[in-house]
Residue, then its C-alpha position, 0 to 999 in steps of 0.5 A: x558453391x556446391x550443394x545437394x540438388x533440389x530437383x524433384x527427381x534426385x531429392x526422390x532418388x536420395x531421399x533429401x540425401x543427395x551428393x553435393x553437385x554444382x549450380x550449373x548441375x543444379x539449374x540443368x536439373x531445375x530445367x528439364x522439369x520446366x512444362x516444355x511442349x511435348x514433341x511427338x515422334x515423327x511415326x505420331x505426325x504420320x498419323x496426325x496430319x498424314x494424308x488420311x483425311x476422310x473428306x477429300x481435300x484438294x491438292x494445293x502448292x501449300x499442301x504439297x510443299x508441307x508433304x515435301x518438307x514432311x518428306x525430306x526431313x524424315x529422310x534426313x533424321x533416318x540417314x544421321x541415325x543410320x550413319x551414327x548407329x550402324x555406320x559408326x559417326x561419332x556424336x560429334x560428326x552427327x551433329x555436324x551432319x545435322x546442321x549441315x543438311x539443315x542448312x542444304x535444306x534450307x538452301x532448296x527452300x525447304x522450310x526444316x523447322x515446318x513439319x506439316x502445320x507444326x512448328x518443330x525445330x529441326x534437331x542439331x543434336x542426334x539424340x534429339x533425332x534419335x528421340x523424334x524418330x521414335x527409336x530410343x529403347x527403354x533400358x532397366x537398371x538394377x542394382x548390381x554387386x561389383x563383386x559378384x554381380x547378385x541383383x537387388x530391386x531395392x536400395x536401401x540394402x548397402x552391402x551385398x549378403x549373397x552366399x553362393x551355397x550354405x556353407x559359402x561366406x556372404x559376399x559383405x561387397x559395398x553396393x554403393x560408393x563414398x558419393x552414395x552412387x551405386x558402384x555397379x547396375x544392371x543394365x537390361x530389356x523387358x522380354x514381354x515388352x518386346x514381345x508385344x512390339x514382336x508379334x504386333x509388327x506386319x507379316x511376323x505371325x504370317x511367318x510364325x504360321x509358317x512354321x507351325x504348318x511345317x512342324x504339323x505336317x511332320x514330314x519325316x525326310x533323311x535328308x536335313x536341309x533346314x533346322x526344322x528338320x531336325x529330330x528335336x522338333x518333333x519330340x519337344x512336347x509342352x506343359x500339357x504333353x502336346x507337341x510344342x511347335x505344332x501351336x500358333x503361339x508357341x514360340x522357340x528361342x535359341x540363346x547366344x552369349x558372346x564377348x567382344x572388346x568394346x574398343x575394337x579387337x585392335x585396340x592396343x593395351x584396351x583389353x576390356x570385355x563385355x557379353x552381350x545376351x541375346x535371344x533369337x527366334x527359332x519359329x521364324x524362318x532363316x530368311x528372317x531369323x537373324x536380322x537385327x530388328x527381330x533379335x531381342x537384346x536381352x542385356x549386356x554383362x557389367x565389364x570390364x571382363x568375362x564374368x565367372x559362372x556365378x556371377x553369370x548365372x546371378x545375372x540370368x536370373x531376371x531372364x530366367x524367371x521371364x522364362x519360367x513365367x512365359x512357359x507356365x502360365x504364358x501370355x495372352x498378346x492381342x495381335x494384328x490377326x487375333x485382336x482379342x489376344x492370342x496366347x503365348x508360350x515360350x521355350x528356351x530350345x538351344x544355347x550357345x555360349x563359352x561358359x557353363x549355365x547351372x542356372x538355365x537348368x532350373x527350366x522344366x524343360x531343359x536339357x543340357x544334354x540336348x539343348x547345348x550346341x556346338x558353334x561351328x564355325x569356331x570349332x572348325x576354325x579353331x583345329x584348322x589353325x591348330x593343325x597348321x601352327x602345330x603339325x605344319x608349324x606354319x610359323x616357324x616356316x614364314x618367319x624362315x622365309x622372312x629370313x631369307x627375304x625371298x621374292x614372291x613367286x607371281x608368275x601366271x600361265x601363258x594365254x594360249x590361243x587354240x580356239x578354231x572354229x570348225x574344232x568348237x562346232x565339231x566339239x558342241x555336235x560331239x556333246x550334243x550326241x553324246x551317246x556315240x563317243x567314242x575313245x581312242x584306245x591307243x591315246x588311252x593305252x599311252x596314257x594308262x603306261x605314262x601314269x603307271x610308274x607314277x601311281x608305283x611310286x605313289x603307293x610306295x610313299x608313305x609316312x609324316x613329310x616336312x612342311x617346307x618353305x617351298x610349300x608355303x610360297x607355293x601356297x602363298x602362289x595360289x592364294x594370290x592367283x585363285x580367281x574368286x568371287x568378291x564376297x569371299x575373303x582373299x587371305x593375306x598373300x604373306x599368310x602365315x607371316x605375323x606381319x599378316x595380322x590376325x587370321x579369322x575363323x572364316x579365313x581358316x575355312x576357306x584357306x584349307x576348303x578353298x585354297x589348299x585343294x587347288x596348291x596341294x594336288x598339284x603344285x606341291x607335287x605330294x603323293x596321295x599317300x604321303x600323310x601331309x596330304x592324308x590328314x589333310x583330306x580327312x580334316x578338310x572333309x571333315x570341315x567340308x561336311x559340317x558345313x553342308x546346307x544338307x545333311x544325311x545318314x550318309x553324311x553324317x556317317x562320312x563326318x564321323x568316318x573322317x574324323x576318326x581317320x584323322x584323330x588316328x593319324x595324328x595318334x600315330x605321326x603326331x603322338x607328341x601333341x596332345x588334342x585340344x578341347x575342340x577335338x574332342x567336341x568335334x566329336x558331338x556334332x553328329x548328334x546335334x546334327x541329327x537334333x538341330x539339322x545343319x549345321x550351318x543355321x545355329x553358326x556365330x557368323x549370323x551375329x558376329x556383325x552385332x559385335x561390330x555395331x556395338x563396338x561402334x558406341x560411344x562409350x567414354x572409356x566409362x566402364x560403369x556405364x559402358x552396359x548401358x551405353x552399348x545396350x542403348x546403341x543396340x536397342x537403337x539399331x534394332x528399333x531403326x530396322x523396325x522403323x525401316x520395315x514400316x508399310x506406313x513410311x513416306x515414299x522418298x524413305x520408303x525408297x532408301x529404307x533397302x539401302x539403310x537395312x543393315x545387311x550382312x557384312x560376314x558371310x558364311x561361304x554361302x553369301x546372304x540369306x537374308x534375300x530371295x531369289x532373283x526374280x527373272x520376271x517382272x511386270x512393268x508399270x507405264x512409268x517404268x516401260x517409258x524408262x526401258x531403253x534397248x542397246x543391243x540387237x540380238x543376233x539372230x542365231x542368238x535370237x532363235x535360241x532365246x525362242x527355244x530356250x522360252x517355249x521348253x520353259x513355259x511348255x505347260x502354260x501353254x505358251x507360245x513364243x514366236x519371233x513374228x506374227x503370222x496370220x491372226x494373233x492369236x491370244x497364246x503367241x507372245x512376239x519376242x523382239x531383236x532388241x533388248x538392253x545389255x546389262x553388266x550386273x544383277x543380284x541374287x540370293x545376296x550374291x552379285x554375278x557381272x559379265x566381266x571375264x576376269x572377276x570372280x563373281x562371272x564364274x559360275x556352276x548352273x544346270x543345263x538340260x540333264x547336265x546336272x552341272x556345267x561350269x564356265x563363265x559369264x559373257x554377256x547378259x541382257x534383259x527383254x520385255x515380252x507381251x505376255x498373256x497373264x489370264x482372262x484376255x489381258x496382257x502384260x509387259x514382263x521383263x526377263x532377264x538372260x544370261x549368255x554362259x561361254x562353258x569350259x572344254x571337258x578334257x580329252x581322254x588322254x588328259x583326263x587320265x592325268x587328271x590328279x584331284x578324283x585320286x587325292x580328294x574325290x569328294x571335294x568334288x574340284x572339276x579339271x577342264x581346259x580354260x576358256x579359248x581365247x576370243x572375239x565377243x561374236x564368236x562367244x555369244x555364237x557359242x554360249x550357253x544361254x540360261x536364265x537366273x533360276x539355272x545358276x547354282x552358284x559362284x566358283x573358285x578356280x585356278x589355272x594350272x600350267x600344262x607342264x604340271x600335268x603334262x597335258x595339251x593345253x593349261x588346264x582350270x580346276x573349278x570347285x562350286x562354293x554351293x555347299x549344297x546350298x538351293x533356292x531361298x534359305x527356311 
C-alpha cells in the first residue's frame, strides 16, 4: 500500500505533502537516517594511523602486515575508480571487479576488511569505493524552468514568471510535474569551493608565481611563442588601474563551452546534447593548464538539446554573479604559502564557444571585441573538408571509384642496394669539408636543359583542373605508404568513401599538411601553376601558419597574404560556390594572434578528451537526470587526478598513480604537452645501480665518438672524459667504459622514439654541429653510466642515454635540379634526399650520426618515391618534420 514517506528528509522536502511511494521506498529511506558508524575517507586513515607517530615504535610482523593491507586495498579502491571513471566500466562490471579482487586479496592473506587497526568492510560496490577515496564531488541543483531554463532558489514558485524583455509575455511554464516533482534542475559546482582546494594543493602557487614573474618582466618580443606573449596581457588593467596579471593572486580564466551526445557520436537515432561549462586557468602555464584536476567543471546545460541564447544566457547567470563577486571585492584564501590568507581576484579573459553570450557583457571588464576567440582546429578543419567536398567534389569522385570497383594500387619502390663503403667514407669527408664542394658543371649544364621544356610547359598551364578518380587513388596511395609516427592518425585508405566513417577535424589537417604535399608534387603530375595545385598551397600555408608554435610579423603577415591568395582564386575559378562562415572568421585570427599569441594554446583538442570521459557515465537514458549524472562523473575524475598527485600517497599507489593520470588521447600534430623533456642524465641510487645491467660493447671507433661527443658537451664545466686512467686520477677525469645497455625505446615530450627502421616513430629531424637540421632515422640506441664528479669532492653514478642516427644522403647536383617541392611548396619546407642504403648494423653504427636526447627536434613524415617519378639516380624520400616550430617544455 502506497503512502507518503515519513522520513525526516522528505517530510522537510514536501512539507508533510510527499508523493505516495511504496513500503520498500519507505524502509530504504527510514534506513539511511539509522546512527550508522562514520566511515572516514582513505586521505583521513593516512592521516589517522599513518606512520607518523612522534615516539618512535619498533617495526614488528603485525605493524607491517596493517602497512600491507593498508597499502594493497588502497591501490585496489584507485584502480576500479580508475577503470569506471576514466576507462569507462559499467557499474556493474565495477562491482564485480571488487569482489573479485576482494577475493585475490584474500587468497594472498591479505586481510581486505582490516584497515590499519580498524575494521572497515571492503566495498563490493564502486560508489561506496568511490565515496572511501574521498573523490565524490558536491553538486547544487537549483531549480530550473524546462521551457527557458531561468532558475530560482525557491520552491514555493509553481510557475515560472520570467519575461525576456518588458515588452516579452511571461513564460507561465509549470515548474513542477503531477507528482510534485520538479520538471527540470540545475545542476552546478561552487566556483569559491573549488578555488579553495585550488590554490591549497601542493606546487599551484609556485606555478601561479611563475606567471606573474613573466608578465612583470614585460619582456617585449616579436616573436609569440606562448600565450603570455600576447599584447592583451599587458594592457589588461584591474579595478585599481594597475596591470592585472603582474599580481600574485590575480588569476585569468578562459571559458569554454561545448556539446557533445551523451550516448556517443555513433549512437544511432540518440541525438541527444548536453553542454558542458568549464573554466580553465590562464595564470598556469600550459604544461599544467589543461589536465583535468585543474579544469573547474562549472555545470553542465539541462538536455536533450543545444540550449538557445536565452536560455544560455539564463543559465550562466549564477556563474556570472561569482564573477562579478570575485572581481570587485575578490576573496581572501589562506594557502599553503600565505597562511594568513592571500587575497584573490578573478577575470574572465577569453571565451570559447558556438553561441553568442549578451550575458558575459554584464562583466566590467568585458570586451567581446577582445575576448571572443576563434577555435582553430574547427575553423581550419572545417574549410579544409569544404574545399574538398565542394571544389574537388571528392565525393562524387569516391563513389565513382566505388563504381568501378577498382583495385587498390599498393605497389611499393623496389630496395635498391648502392651502399659501397669507400663511396660512404668519401661522402662523410666531402661533408665534413664542405667548404671545397665543388659542382660538375656539365652534369649542371644537362640538367639546367633537361628541366627547360618542363618549366615552359609549366608556365603555360593554367586555369581550374578536374579532380579525377586517378588523382584520388593516387592520394589513397600515399596515404597508405607514408611512413609516420604512431601518435599521428593514419586516415582511412578509402578516404573519401561513406563507407570510411566520419572524418575528424584533426584528419583534415594532417590529410592536406601531411599527406597531400608528398602526392600532389609529384605523383599527381600537376604543374605548379595549374590552380588545383595553386589553391591548394594557399590554403595549406594558410593552415600550416595558424598552427605554428611561434608567431610573428612576418608570419602573420604570410597568414593574411595567403588567405587572400586563396579567397581570390576561388572568386575567380569557383564564383558558383558561395563562402561559409568559417571563411569569413578565418579572416579574425591574425588579431587574436597578435592579443592571444599562438594559436595553438586556446585549440579545442585540449578538451575534446573531457567529452570522451563524460560520455562514459551512466546516465540511464534519464534525460532529467542526465546533468547531474554526467557533472558527478566529471567531478569524480577531476578529484581522482587531485588524489593521484597527493605527496602523501602510499608507496605501492605512488608508483601507479603516472599510469592511472589520464593523459592525453587527442593530440594536436605536436604530441603531449603535458610532459618535459627527456631527461638524459639521471642519478642513480645503489638499488637502481644493482639492477643496471650491460649488453653491449661499444665499438671502439663508436666509443671514441661518445668520448667526443661528451667533452664538446660539457666544455664548460670543466669536465674531462677520457676512456682510460693514466697516472693520477685526477678529480675532473670521468672514465667512460665499453659497455653499456642497448635499449629499444624512450619517451620525450610525450613522444615515443624506437630503433625499429621500419616505424614511423625512428624517423626523426635533430641538430648536429651548425647543421641547423639533419634528418634520418634511428638505429641503435643504448645507455651508459659514468662516475662524474657532482662538487665538493663527491661523485655520483649518472645514467646518459645515446642515440646512433643513420643520416639521409643529400641529393647530387644533378638531382637536386629535378627536386619539384622548392618550386610548388617552398615554405612547406619537404626536404628530398636518397633513402637509407641498404646495410649490416656494423657498417650502420660505423657511420651514424651520434646524438643525445636534447638534439632531437622531432618525428617526421616521409614518403618515398620511385626514381622514374623524377628521373633521377636512386629512389628518392621526401621528409618534412612535424615540429610546427614547436622547442623544448610548452609555457
Amino acid at each position: 500500500m502506497s503512502r507518503p514517506c515519513p522520513c525526516t528528509t522528505c517530510v522537510k522536502k514536501f512539507q508533510g505533502n510527499g508523493p505516495p511511494v511504496t513500503q520498500r521506498t519507505i524502509s530504504n529511506h527510514l534506513n539511511k537516517e539509522k546512527t550508522a558508524p562514520q566511515m572516514p575517507s582513505i586521505s583521513a586513515l593516512m592521516r589517522m594511523y599513518g606512520n607518523t607517530e612522534v615516539t618512535p615504535q619498533p617495526e614488528t610482523k603485525a605493524h607491517q602486515d596493517l602497512d600491507d593491507t593498508f597499502n594493497w586495498t588502497f591501490l585496489s579502491l584507485v584502480l576500479v575508480a580508475y577503470l569506471h571513471i576514466i576507462a569507462g566500466l559499467s557499474i556493474k562490471e565495477a562491482n564485480t571487479t571488487l569482489v573479485t579482487i576482494k577475493m585475490i586479496l584474500e587468497g594472498f592473506k591479505v586481510n581486505p576488511d582490516y584497515m590499519q587497526k580498524r575494521k572497515i568492510k571492503f566495498p563490493i560496490d564502486i560508489r561506496t569505493a568511490i565515496g572511501l577515496l574521498g573523490i565524490e564531488p558536491v553538486i547544487h541543483r537549483t531549480l530550473c524552468c524546462p521551457t527557458c531554463f531561468r532558475l530560482y532558489d525557491s520552491k514555493d514558485v509553481r510557475i515560472c514568471e520570467f519575461k525576456h524583455t518588458e515588452k516579452s509575455r511571461i513564460c507561465n511554464s509549470a515548474l513542477f510535474g503531477p507528482n510534485g516533482r520538479p520538471l527540470r534542475q540545475y545542476s552546478t559546482q561552487n566556483f569559491h569551493q573549488w578555488l579553495q582546494g585550488f590554490l591549497n594543493r601542493e606546487g599551484i602557487e609556485s606555478l601561479l608565481t611563475t606567471s606573474v614573474n613573466y608578465f612583470s618582466q614585460n619582456v617585449k618580443s616579436g616573436t609569440r611563442s606562448r600565450l603570455w606573449d600576447g599584447t592583451i596581457w599587458n594592457d589588461f588593467l584591474d579595478s585599481s588601474g594597475k596591470p592585472f596579471n603582474q599580481t600574485l593572486g590575480n588569476l585569468s580564466f578562459g571559458i569554454y563551452i561545448d556539446w557533445f551526445n551523451p550516448h556517443g557520436n555513433k549512437a544511432a537515432g540518440k541525438h541527444k546534447s548536453v553542454g558542458v561549462i568549464l573554466l580553465f586557468c590562464l595564470s598556469l602555464p600550459a604544461s599544467h593548464r589543461y589536465q583535468l584536476q585543474n579544469i573547474f567543471f562549472a555545470a553542465l546545460t539541462p538536455g536533450p538539446s543545444e540550449p538557445t541564447v536565452l536560455q544560455m544566457n539564463n543559465v550562466l547567470g549564477p556563474l556570472v554573479a561569482e564573477l562579478k563577486g570575485l572581481w570587485h571585492q575578490g576573496v581572501t584564501i589562506p594557502t599553503r604559502h600565505n597562511p594568513q590568507g592571500l587575497e584573490i581576484k578573478v577575470a574572465l579573459i577569453s571565451a570559447k564557444s558556438g553561441v553568442r553570450y549578451s550575458i558575459l557583457n554584464e562583466l566590467p571588464y568585458w570586451d567581446p571585441t577582445e575576448f571572443v576567440v576563434v577555435e582553430p582546429m574547427h575553423l581550419l578543419s572545417g574549410i579544409l573538408e569544404w574545399h574538398a567536398r565542394k571544389v574537388w567534389c571528392i565525393d562524387e569522385v569516391a563513389a565513382e571509384i566505388k563504381n568501378k570497383k577498382q583495385v587498390r594500387d599498393v605497389r611499393f619502390p623496389e630496395p635498391e642496394d648502392y651502399f659501397d663503403v669507400d663511396t660512404y667514407e668519401e661522402l662523410r669527408h666531402e661533408e665534413l669539408n664542405a667548404g671545397n664542394n665543388g659542382i660538375n658543371l656539365e652534369l649542371l649544364q644537362d640538367a639546367l636543359m633537361e628541366i627547360e621544356e618542363e618549366i615552359r610547359v609549366d608556365t603555360e598551364v593554367n586555369g581550374p583542373s578536374v579532380f579525377s578518380s586517378d588523382d584520388l587513388k593516387l592520394i589513397r596511395r600515399v596515404i597508405t605508404q607514408t611512413k609516420i609516427p604512431s601518435w599521428l592518425n593514419r586516415p582511412s585508405p578509402i578516404f573519401g568513401d561513406a563507407s570510411a566513417g566520419k572524418v575528424r577535424s584533426a584528419d583534415w589537417i594532417t590529410f592536406f599538411t601531411v599527406f597531400m604535399p608528398f602526392a600532389i608534387n609529384a605523383e599527381l603530375k600537376k604543374s605548379p601553376q595549374d590552380e588545383f595545385v595553386e589553391s591548394w598551397y594557399h590554403l595549406v600555408m594558410v593552415a600550416e601558419l595558424a598552427m605554428e608554435y611561434k608567431v610573428d610579423e612576418s608570419s602573420i603577415q604570410q597568414y593574411i597574404f595567403h588567405l587572400t591568395a586563396y579567397r581570390s582564386n576561388l572568386q575567380e575559378y569557383h564564383s558558383d560556390l558561395s563562402a561559409t562562415p568559417n571563411h569569413h572568421m578565418a579572416h579574425h585570427l591574425p588579431r587574436q594572434l597578435y592579443a592571444f599569441g599562438p594559436a595553438n594554446y586556446l585549440a579545442s583538442w585540449h578538451f575534446e578528451q573531457i567529452n570522451g570521459i563524460l560520455q562514459k557515465a551512466a546516465t540511464n537514458n534519464k534525460i532529467n537526470e542526465m546533468d547531474l549524472t554526467i557533472l558527478k562523473h566529471a567531478g569524480r575524475a577531476s578529484n581522482l587526478g587531485i588524489l593521484l598527485e597527493s605527496p602523501d600517497l602510499p608507496t605501492v599507489v605512488a608508483k601507479m598513480a603516472p599510469r592511472f593520470n589520464q593523459q592525453k588521447k587527442l593530440r594536436s600534430l605536436l604530441g603531449d604537452m603535458n610532459e618535459v623533456q627527456y631527461q638524459s642524465q639521471e642519478i642513480l641510487d645503489q638499488e637502481k645501480l644493482t639492477k643496471f645491467r650491460t649488453n653491449f660493447i661499444i665499438p671502439a671507433h663508436l666509443h671514441h665518438r661518445l668520448i667526443s661527443l661528451l667533452n664538446s658537451k660539457y666544455t664548460q664545466s670543466g669536465l674531462q672524459f677520457v676512456h682510460e686512467q693514466k697516472g693520477d686520477f685526477s678529480s675532473s677525469e670521468t672514465i667512460v667504459p665499453t659497455v653499456a645497455k642497448s635499449i629499444h625505446s624512450f619517451k620525450q615530450a610525450g613522444l615515443i622514439y624506437t630503433d625499429l627502421s621500419d616505424k614511423g616513430s625512428s624517423s626523426i629531424a635533430y641538430r648536429l654541429g651548425s647543421t641547423p637540421q639533419a634528418f634520418g632515422t634511428i638505429v641503435h640506441m643504448f645507455q651508459t653510466v659514468l662516475f662524474e664528479a657532482c662538487g665538493q669532492g663527491k661523485r655520483s653514478h649518472k645514467l646518459h642515454t645515446f642515440i646512433c642516427v643513420q643520416r639521409l644522403e643529400r641529393l647530387s647536383p644533378f638531382d637536386e635540379m629535378k627536386n619539384p617541392y622548392p618550386k610548388a611548396c617552398p615554405e612547406i619546407k619537404i626536404k628530398l634526399f636518397y633513402p637509407l642504403p641498404e646495410m649490416d648494423h656494423a657498417n650502420r653504427l660505423r657511420f651514424c650520426d651520434l646524438i643525445t636526447p636534447d638534439q632531437i627536434t622531432y618525428h617526421t613524415a616521409s614518403f618515398l618515391h620511385d626514381k622514374s617519378v623524377f628521373g633521377t639516380e636512386h629512389h628518392t624520400i621526401a621528409v618534412r618534420s612535424l615540429d610546427r616550430n614547436r622547442e623544448g617544455q610548452f609555457q
